[in-house]
C-alpha positions as CSV (number, residue, x, y, z in Angstrom):
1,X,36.0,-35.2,-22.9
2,X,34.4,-37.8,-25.5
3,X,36.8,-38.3,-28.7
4,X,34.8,-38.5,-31.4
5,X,35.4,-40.1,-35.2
6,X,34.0,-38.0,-38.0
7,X,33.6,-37.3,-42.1
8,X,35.2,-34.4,-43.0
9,X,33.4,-33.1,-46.2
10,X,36.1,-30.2,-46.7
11,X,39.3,-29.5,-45.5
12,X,38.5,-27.8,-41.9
13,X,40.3,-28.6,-39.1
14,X,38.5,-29.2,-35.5
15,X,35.1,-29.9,-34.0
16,X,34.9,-26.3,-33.6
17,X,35.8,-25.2,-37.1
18,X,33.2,-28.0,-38.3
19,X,29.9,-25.5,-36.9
20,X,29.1,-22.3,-37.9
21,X,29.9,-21.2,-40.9
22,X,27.8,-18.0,-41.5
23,X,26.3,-14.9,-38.8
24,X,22.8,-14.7,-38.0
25,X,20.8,-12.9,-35.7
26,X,18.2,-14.0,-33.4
27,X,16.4,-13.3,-29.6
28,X,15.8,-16.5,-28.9
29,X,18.3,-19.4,-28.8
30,X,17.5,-23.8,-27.4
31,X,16.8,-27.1,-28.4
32,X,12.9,-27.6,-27.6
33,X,11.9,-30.4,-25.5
34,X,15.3,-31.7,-24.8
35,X,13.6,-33.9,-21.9
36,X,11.3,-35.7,-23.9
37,X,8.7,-34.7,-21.5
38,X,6.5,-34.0,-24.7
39,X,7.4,-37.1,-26.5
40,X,9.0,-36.5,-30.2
41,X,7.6,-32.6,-30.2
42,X,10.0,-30.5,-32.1
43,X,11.7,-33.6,-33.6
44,X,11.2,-35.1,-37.0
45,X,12.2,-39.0,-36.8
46,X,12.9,-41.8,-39.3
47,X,12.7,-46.1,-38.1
48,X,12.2,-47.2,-34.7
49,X,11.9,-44.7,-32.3
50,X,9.7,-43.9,-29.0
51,X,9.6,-41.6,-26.0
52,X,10.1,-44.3,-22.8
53,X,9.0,-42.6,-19.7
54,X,10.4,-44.8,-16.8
55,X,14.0,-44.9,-16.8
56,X,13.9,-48.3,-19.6
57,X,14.7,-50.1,-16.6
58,X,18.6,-49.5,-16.6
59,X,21.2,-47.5,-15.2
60,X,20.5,-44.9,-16.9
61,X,18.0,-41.8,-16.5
62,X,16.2,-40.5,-13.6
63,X,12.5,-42.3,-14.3
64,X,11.7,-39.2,-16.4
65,X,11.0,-39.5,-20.7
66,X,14.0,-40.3,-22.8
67,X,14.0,-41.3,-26.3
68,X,14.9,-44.5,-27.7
69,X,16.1,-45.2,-31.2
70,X,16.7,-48.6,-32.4
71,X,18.3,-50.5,-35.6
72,X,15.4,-53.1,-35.2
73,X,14.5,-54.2,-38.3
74,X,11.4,-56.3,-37.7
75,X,12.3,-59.2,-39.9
76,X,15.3,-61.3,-38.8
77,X,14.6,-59.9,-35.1
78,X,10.8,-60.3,-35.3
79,X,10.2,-57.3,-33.4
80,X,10.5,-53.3,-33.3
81,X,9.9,-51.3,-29.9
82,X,7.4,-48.9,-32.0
83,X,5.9,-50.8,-34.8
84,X,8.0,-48.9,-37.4
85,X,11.3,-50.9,-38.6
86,X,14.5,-49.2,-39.3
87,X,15.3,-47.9,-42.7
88,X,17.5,-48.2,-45.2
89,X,21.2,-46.6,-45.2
90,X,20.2,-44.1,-48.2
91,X,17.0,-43.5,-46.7
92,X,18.6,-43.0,-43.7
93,X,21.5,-40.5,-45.1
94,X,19.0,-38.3,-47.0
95,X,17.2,-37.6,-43.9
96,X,20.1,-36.5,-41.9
97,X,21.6,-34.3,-44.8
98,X,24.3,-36.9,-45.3
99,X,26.3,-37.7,-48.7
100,X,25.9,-41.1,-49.8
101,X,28.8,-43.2,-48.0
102,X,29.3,-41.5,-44.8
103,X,28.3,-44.4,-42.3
104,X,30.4,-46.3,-44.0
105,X,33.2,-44.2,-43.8
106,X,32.8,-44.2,-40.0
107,X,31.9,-48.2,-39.7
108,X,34.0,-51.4,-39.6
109,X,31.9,-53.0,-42.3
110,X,28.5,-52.2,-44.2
111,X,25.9,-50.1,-42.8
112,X,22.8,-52.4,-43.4
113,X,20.1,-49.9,-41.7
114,X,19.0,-47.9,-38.8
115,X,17.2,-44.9,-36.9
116,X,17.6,-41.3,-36.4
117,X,15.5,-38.7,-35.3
118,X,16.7,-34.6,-35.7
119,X,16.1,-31.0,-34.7
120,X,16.9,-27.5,-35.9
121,X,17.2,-25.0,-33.6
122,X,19.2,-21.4,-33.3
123,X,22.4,-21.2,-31.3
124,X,24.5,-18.3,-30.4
125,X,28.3,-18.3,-31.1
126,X,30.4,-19.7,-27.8
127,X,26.8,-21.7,-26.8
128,X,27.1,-25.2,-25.3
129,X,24.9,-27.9,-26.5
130,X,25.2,-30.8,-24.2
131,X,23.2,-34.4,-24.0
132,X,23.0,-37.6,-22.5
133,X,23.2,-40.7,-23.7
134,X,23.5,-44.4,-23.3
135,X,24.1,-47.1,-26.1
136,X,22.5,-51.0,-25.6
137,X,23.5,-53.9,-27.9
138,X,22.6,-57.4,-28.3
139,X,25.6,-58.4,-30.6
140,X,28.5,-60.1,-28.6
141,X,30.7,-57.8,-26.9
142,X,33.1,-60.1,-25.5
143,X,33.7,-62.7,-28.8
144,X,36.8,-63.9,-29.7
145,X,40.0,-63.0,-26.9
146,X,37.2,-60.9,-25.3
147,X,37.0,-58.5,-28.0
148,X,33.9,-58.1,-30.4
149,X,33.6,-59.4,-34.0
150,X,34.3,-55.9,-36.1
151,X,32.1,-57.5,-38.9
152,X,29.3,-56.6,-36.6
153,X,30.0,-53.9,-35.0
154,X,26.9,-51.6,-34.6
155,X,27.0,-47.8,-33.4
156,X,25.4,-44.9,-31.9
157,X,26.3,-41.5,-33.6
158,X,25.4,-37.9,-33.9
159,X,25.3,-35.5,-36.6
160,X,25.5,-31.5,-37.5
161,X,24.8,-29.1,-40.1
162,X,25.1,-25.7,-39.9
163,X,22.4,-24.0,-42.2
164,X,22.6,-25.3,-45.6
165,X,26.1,-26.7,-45.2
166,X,27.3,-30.1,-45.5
167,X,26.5,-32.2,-42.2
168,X,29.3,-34.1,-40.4
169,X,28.7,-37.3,-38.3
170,X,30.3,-38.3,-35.0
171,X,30.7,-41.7,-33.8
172,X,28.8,-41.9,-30.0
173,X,30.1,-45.6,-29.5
174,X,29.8,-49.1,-30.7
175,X,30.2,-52.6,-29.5
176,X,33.6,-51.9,-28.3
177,X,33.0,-49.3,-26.3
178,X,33.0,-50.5,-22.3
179,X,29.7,-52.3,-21.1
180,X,28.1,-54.0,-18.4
181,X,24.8,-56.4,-17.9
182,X,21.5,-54.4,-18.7
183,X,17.9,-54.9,-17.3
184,X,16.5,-53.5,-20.2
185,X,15.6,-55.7,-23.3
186,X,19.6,-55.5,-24.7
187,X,21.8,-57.9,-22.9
188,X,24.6,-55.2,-22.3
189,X,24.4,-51.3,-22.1
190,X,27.6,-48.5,-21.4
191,X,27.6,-45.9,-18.7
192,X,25.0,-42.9,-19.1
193,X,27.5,-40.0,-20.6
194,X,27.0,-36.9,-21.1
195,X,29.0,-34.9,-24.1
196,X,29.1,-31.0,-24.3
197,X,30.6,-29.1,-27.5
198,X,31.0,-25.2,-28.0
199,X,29.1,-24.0,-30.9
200,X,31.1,-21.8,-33.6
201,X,29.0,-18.8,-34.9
202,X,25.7,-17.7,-34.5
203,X,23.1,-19.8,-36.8
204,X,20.7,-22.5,-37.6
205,X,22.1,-26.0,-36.3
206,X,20.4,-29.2,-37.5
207,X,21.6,-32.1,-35.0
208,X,20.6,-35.3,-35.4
209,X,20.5,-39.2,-33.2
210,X,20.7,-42.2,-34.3
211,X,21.8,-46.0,-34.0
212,X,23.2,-47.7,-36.9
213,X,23.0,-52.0,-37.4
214,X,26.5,-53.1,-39.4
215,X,27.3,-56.1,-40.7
216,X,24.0,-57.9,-40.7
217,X,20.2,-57.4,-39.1
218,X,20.5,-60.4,-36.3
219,X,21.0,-58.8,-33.6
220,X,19.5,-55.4,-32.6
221,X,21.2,-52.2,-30.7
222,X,19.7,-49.1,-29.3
223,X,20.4,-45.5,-28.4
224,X,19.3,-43.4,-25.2
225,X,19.0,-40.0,-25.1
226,X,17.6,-37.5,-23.0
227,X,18.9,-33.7,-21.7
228,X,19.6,-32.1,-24.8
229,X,20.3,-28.8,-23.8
230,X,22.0,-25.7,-25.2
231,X,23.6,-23.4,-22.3
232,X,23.4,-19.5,-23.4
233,X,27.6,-17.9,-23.3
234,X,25.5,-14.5,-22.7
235,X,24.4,-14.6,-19.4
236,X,21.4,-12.2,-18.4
237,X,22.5,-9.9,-15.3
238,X,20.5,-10.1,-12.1
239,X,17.3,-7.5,-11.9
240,X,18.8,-6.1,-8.7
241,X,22.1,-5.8,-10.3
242,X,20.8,-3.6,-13.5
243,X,18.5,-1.4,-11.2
244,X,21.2,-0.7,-9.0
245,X,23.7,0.5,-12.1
246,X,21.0,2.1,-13.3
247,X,20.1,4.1,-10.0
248,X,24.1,4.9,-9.7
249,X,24.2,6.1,-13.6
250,X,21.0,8.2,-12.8
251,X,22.5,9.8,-9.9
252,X,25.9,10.8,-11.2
253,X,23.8,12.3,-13.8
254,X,21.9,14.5,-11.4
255,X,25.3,15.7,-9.8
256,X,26.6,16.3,-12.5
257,X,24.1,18.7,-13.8
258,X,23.8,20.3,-10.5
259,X,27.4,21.0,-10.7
260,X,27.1,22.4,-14.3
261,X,24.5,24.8,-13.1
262,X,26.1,26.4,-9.7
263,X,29.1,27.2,-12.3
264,X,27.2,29.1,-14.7
């Protein structure tokens, strides 16, 4: 089970308290295009992001689509893996429902810029949204005694807002999370995880992706993700299984009725 930090914006205790606030009602319930099969359909996104098909030559993925967000800014690092740089903190914030100050309340020093892309979708109360991702860095993850420099120490996080309510923000990982050499364009890249949470109540969820630079724009970081999911608590019964109870609740019927009748 991932631990995640977070920004409270009221008193309420637990990742599960955090979503769903209010009921609502729906027939239908899933993220859309979790697989980035259909590139960023059914996503808004902010900065430097793409669909990669391939599996972005690392460990991670199966060679299917998976999205990558990066902090590249285009200036300093001279380059941004879609042609869009990453924004601005406050940019950044207002597009993921955010109150001014949150990455920085969840960073190790300032939140210079970044990427995020988001979804809203409806999810039933006990659901399961799940994902999969992987976080690459360039900055030096093995500095001084083989610990990073916290100064620049970027991350990958997630966010959530239930309807209209305030959204909350979970760190994914940063540079001192555990890594090893990467094919890909980053020097170093962690496992591929995969994180699950149980959703509260019933209701529209906003989630959100994103990879954050700290400290300054020299070095650039990036977030995978691919399989976002949401698995139903409700499941459907088998066809056979609801024609047979409903042959059996037939028949009882009839003998019932036919034993109603012989007594009168």
């Amino acid at each position: 089970m991932l631990t995640f930090k977070f920004v409270q914006h009221s008193a309420v205790a637990g990742i599960v308290g955090l979503l769903g606030l209010l009921n609502a009602h729906s027939s239908q319930a899933g993220v859309m295009n979790g697989d980035f099969e259909d590139g960023f359909a059914g996503y808004s996104t902010i900065g430097d992001t793409i669909v990669h098909t391939g599996s972005f030559e690392s460990n991670y993925g199966g060679g299917h689509s998976e999205a990558v967000i990066s902090n590249t800014p285009g200036a300093e690092v001279d380059f941004t893996f879609s042609g869009n740089p990453a924004v601005s903190t406050a940019n950044l914030e207002t597009f993921l429902g955010l109150s001014a100050g949150s990455f920085d309340a969840i960073a190790s020093d300032s939140v210079i810029e970044g990427s995020a892309i988001q979804q809203t979708f409806y999810g039933n109360a006990n659901d399961i949204l799940s994902f999969d991702f992987q976080f690459l860095t360039d900055e030096d993850v093995f500095a001084g005694s083989n610990r990073p420099n916290a100064n620049f120490n970027d991350l990958a996080f997630f966010t959530v807002q239930f309807n209209n309510s305030p959204a909350y923000i979970f760190q994914l990982a940063d540079t001192f999370s555990n890594f090893s050499n990467s094919n890909t364009p980053f020097i170093y890249e962690t496992n591929g995880q995969n994180t699950a949470l149980s959703l509260a109540q019933s209701g529209y969820y906003t989630i959100g992706f994103g990879v954050l630079d700290v400290g300054d724009e020299s070095f650039a970081s990036s977030l995978l993700l691919d399989n976002i999911g949401v698995t139903s608590s409700e499941p459907v019964p088998e066809p056979a299984t609801m024609l047979g109870l409903t042959a059996f609740s037939f028949g009882a019927f009839m003998k019932r009725r036919q034993k109603q009748k012989a007594k009168a």
